[in-house]
C-alpha positions as CSV (number, residue, x, y, z in Angstrom):
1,X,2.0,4.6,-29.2
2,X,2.4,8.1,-29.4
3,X,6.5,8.5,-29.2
4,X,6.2,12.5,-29.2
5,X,7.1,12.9,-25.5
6,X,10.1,10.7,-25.6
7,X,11.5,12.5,-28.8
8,X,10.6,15.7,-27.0
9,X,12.4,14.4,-23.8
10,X,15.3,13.1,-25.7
11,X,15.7,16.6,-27.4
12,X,15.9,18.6,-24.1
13,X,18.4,15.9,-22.4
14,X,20.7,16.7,-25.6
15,X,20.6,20.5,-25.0
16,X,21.4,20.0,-21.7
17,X,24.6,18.8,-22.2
18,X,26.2,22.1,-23.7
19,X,25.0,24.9,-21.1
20,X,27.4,27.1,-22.6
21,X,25.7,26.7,-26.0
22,X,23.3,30.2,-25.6
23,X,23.2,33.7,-27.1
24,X,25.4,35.4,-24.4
25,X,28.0,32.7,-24.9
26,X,27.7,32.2,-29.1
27,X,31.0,32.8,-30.7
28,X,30.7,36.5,-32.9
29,X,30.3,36.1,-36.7
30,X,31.6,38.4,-39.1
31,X,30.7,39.7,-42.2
32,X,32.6,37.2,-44.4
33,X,31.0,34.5,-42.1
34,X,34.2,33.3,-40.0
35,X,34.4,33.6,-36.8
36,X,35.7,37.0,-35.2
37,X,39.0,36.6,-33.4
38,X,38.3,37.0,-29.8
39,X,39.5,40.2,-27.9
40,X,42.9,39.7,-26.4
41,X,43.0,39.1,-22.7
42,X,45.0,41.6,-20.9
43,X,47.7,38.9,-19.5
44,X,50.6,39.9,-16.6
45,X,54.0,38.5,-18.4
46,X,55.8,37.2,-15.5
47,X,59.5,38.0,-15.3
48,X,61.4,35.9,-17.4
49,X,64.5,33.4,-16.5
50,X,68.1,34.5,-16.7
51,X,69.0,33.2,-20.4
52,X,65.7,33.2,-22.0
53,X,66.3,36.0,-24.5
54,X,63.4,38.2,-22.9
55,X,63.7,41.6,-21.2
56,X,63.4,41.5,-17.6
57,X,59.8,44.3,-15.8
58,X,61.5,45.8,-12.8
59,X,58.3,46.2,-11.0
60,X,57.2,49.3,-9.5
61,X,58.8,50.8,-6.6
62,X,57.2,50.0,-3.5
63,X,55.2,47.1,-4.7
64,X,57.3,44.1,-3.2
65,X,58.8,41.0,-4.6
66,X,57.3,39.5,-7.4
67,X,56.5,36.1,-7.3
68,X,57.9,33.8,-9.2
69,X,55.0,31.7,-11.5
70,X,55.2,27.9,-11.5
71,X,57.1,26.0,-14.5
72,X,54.4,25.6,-17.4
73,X,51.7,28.3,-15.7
74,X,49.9,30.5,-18.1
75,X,47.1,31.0,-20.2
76,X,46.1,28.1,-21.3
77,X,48.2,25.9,-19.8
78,X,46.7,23.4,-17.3
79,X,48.3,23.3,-14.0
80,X,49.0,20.3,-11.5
81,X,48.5,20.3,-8.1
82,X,51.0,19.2,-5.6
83,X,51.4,16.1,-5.0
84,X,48.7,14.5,-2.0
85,X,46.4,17.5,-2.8
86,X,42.8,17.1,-2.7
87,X,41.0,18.1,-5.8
88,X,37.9,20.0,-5.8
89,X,34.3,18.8,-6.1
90,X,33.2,18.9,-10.1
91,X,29.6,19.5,-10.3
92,X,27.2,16.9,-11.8
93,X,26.5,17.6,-15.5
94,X,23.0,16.9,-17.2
95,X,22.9,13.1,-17.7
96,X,22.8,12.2,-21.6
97,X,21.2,8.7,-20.5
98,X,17.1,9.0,-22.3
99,X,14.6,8.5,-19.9
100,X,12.8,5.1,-20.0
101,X,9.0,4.8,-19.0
102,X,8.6,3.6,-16.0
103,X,5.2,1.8,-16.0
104,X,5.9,0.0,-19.2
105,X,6.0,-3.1,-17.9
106,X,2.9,-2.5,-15.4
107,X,1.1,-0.9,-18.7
108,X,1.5,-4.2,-20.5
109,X,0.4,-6.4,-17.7
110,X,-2.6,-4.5,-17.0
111,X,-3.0,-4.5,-20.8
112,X,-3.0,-8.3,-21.2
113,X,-5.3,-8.4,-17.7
114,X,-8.2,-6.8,-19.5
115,X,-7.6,-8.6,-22.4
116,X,-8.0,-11.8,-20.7
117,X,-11.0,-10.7,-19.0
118,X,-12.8,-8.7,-22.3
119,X,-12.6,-5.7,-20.5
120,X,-11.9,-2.3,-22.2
121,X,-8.5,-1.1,-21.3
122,X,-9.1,2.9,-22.5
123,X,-12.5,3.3,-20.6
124,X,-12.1,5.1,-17.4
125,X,-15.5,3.7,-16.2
126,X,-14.3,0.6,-16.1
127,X,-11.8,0.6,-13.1
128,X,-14.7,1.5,-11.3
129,X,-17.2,-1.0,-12.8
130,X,-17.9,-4.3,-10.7
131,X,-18.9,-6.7,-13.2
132,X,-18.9,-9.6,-11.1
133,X,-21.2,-8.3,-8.6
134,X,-18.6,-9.0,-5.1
135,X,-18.3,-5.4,-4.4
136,X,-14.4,-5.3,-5.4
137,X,-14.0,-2.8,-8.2
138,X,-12.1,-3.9,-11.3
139,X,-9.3,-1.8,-10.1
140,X,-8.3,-3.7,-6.8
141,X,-9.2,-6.8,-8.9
142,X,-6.5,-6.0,-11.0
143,X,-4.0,-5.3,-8.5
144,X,-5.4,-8.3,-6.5
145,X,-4.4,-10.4,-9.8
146,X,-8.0,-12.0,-8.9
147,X,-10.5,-13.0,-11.7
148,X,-13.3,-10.2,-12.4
149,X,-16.1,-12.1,-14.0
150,X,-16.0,-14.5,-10.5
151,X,-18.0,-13.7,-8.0
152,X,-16.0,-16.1,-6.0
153,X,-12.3,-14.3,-6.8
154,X,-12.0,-11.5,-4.3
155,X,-8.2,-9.9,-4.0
156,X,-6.6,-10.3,0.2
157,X,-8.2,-13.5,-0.2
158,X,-5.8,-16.8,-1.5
159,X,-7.7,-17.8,-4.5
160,X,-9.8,-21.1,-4.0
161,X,-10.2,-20.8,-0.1
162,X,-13.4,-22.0,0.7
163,X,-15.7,-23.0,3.7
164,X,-15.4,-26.9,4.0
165,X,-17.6,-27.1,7.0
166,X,-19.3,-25.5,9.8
167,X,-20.1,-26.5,13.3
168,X,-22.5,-24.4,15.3
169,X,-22.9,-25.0,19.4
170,X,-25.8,-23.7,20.8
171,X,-26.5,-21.9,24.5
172,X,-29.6,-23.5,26.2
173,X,-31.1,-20.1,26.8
174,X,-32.3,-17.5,24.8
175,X,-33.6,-13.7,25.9
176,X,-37.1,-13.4,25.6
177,X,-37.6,-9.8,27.5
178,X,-36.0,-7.3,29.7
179,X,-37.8,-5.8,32.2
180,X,-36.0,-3.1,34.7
181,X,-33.2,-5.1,35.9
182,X,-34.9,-7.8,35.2
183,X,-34.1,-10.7,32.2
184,X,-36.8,-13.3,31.3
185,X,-34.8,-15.8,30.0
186,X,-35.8,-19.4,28.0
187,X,-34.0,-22.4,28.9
188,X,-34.2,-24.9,25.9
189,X,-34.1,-28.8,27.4
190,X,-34.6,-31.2,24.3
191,X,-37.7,-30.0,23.0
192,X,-39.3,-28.2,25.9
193,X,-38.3,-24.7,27.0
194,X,-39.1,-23.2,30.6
195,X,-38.9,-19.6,32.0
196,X,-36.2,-18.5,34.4
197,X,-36.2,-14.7,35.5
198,X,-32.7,-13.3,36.7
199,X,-30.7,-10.3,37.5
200,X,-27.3,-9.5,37.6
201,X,-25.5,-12.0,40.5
202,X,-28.0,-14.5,39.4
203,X,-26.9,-17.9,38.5
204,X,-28.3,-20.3,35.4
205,X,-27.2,-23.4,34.0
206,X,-23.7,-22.7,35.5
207,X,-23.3,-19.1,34.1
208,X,-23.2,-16.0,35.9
209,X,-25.4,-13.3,35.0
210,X,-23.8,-9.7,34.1
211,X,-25.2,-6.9,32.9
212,X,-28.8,-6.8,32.0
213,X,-29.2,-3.8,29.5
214,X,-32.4,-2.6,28.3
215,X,-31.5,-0.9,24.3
216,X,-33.7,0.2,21.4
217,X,-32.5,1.0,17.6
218,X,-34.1,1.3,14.8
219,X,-33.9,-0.5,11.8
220,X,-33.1,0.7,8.1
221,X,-37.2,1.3,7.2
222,X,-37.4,3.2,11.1
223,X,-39.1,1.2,12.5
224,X,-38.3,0.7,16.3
225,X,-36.2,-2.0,17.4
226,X,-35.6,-4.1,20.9
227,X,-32.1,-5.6,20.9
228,X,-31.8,-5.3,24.6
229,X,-29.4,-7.6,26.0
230,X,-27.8,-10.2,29.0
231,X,-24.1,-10.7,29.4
232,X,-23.3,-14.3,30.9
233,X,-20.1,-16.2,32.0
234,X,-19.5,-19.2,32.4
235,X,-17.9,-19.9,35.9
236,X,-16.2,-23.3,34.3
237,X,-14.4,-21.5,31.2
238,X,-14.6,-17.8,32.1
239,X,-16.1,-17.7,28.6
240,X,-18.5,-14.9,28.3
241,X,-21.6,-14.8,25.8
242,X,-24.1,-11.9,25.2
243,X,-27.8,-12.7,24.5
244,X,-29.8,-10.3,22.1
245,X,-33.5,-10.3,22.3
246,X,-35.4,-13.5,20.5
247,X,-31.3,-14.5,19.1
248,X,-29.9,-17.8,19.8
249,X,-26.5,-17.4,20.8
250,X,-23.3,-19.2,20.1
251,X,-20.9,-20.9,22.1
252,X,-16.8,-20.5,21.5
253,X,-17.1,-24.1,20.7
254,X,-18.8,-23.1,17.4
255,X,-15.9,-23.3,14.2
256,X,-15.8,-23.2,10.4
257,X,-13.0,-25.0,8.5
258,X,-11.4,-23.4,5.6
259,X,-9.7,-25.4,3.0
260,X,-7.8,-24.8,-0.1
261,X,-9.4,-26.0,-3.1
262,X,-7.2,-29.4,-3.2
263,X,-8.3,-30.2,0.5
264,X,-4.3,-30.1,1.2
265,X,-5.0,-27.4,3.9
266,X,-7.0,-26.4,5.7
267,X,-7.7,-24.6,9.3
268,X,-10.1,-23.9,12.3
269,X,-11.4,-20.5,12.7
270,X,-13.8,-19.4,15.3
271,X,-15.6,-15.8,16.4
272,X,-13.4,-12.9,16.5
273,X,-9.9,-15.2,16.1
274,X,-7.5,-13.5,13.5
275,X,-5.7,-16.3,11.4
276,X,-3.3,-15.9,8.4
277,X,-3.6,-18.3,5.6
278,X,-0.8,-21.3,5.6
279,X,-1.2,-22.7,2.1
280,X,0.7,-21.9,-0.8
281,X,-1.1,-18.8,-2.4
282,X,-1.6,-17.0,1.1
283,X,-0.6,-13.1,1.0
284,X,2.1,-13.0,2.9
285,X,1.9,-10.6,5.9
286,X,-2.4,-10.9,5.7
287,X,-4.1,-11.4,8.8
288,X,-8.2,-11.9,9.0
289,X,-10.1,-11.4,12.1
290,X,-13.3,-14.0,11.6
291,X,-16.3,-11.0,12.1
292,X,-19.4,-13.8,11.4
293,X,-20.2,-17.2,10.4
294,X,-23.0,-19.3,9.5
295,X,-23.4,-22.5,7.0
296,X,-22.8,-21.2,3.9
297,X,-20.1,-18.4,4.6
298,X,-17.8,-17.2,6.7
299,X,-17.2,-13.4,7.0
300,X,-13.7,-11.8,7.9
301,X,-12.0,-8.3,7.7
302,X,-8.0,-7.9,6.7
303,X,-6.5,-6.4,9.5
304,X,-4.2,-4.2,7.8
305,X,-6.7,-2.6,5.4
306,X,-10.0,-3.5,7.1
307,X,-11.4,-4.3,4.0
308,X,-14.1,-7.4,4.1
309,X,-14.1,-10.4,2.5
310,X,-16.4,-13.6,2.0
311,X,-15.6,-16.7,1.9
312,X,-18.3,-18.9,0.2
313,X,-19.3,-22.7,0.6
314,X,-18.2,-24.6,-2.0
């Protein structure tokens, strides 16, 4: 470790603490090499006392009393205050105290991260580097305290969370078309399927039909896309579903249960809940807003940094 800017820092807290030690303020030097006397300071000799063998100023004519100087005053003679007198602020000084580093500590533990890991602590490129392939860079891994080599490890997330199971509820009708304000909807009934047209107002299989919205996009080669789509409630629940073109939709009934890796915890999540982790391990404060599932993961986005996560089957 290169100790240069601590001896460096060290040297200027030490000259620091004489400010008076410059040129202007050096004592002279004579020829011989002692130290000049200093001029003599043109001093006012206060009168003195009756008795003390010295001759008595008269001061000038016109000039007023004279006061008389406090017992023990003088050059170079410290004087007391009264009694229940405040004293005066005294300016900080330069602190002799060496400063310490401050991310020693934090050096050492990221130090001992990457060599757990193999990773080489003095290239830059590797903070950035995603070795593990879950698209969290080395540097939030770190910082995460999660592993870097596992695809599986992901910081915001308790380590070991997994998706135990998955339970997917079905609407009996799909959006084949959209016509106008027309929807040509398919009504699935074991394994035949029939035809209903509606509109909004419309009802089918004790839903109310919204809005019918006819919508094209395109998708990431250009090509053009029809995602138009049907809003439905349902008059029992007030829960409302939207259909995409040829998309089976989901019901709220649909859930995922994650567990911790000892099965000791676990919780139901559905579409577009936010839950915070109970178990021992959770980040406390975290809350994840459930963004999609299926039956192999379940996708969910930190609320307070709106970073993503996945959490895998296992």
């Amino acid at each position: 470790m290169n100790r240069a800017p601590l001896l460096f820092a060290a040297l200027l807290s030490t000259v620091a603490l004489f400010p008076g030690c410059s040129d202007s303020a050096a004592p002279a030097v004579s020829s011989s090499g002692e130290a000049a006397p200093a001029p003599e300071e043109q001093v006012a000799v206060p009168p003195a006392t009756a008795g003390s063998g010295s001759a008595e100023t008269e001061p000038p004519p016109g000039s007023g009393p004279v006061a008389e100087p406090a017992p023990g005053s003088g050059p170079g003679v410290a004087v007391e205050p009264p009694a229940g007198a405040e004293l005066p602020p005294v300016a900080a000084g330069p602190s002799s105290a060496l400063p310490m580093p401050r991310f020693a500590d934090e050096e050492k533990a990221f130090q001992d991260w990457c060599l757990r890991y193999g990773l080489a602590a003095n290239d830059p490129a590797m903070l950035d580097a995603d070795r593990d392939g879950d698209g969290v860079p080395n540097r939030d891994e770190f910082v995460g305290d999660s592993d870097p080599l596992d695809p599986n490890s992901r910081p915001g997330i308790p380590a070991g969370i997994r998706l135990k199971s998955y339970s997917e509820v079905r609407l009996p009708v799909m959006l084949d078309q959209v016509k106008g304000d027309k929807a040509f909807l398919k009504q699935v009934e074991g394994t035949e399927s029939k035809e209903a047209v509606v509109k909004a107002g419309d009802t089918v299989r004790g839903m109310k039909v919204g809005r019918v919205v006819t919508r094209r996009e395109t998708d990431k080669t250009g090509q053009p896309v029809d995602v138009s789509r049907v809003t439905l409630e349902d008059l029992t629940t007030k829960e409302r579903v939207t259909l995409v073109r040829g998309m089976p939709a989901r019901t709220a009934a649909t859930h995922a249960v994650l567990a911790s890796p000892d099965g000791r915890t676990s919780i139901t999540v559905r579409q577009g809940e936010t839950f915070e982790w109970p178990g021992v391990g959770g980040q406390p404060g975290a809350h994840y807003t459930v963004v999609d599932m299926s039956d192999d993961q379940v996708v969910v986005q930190q609320v307070e940094n709106q970073k993503m996560w996945t959490i895998p089957r296992r």
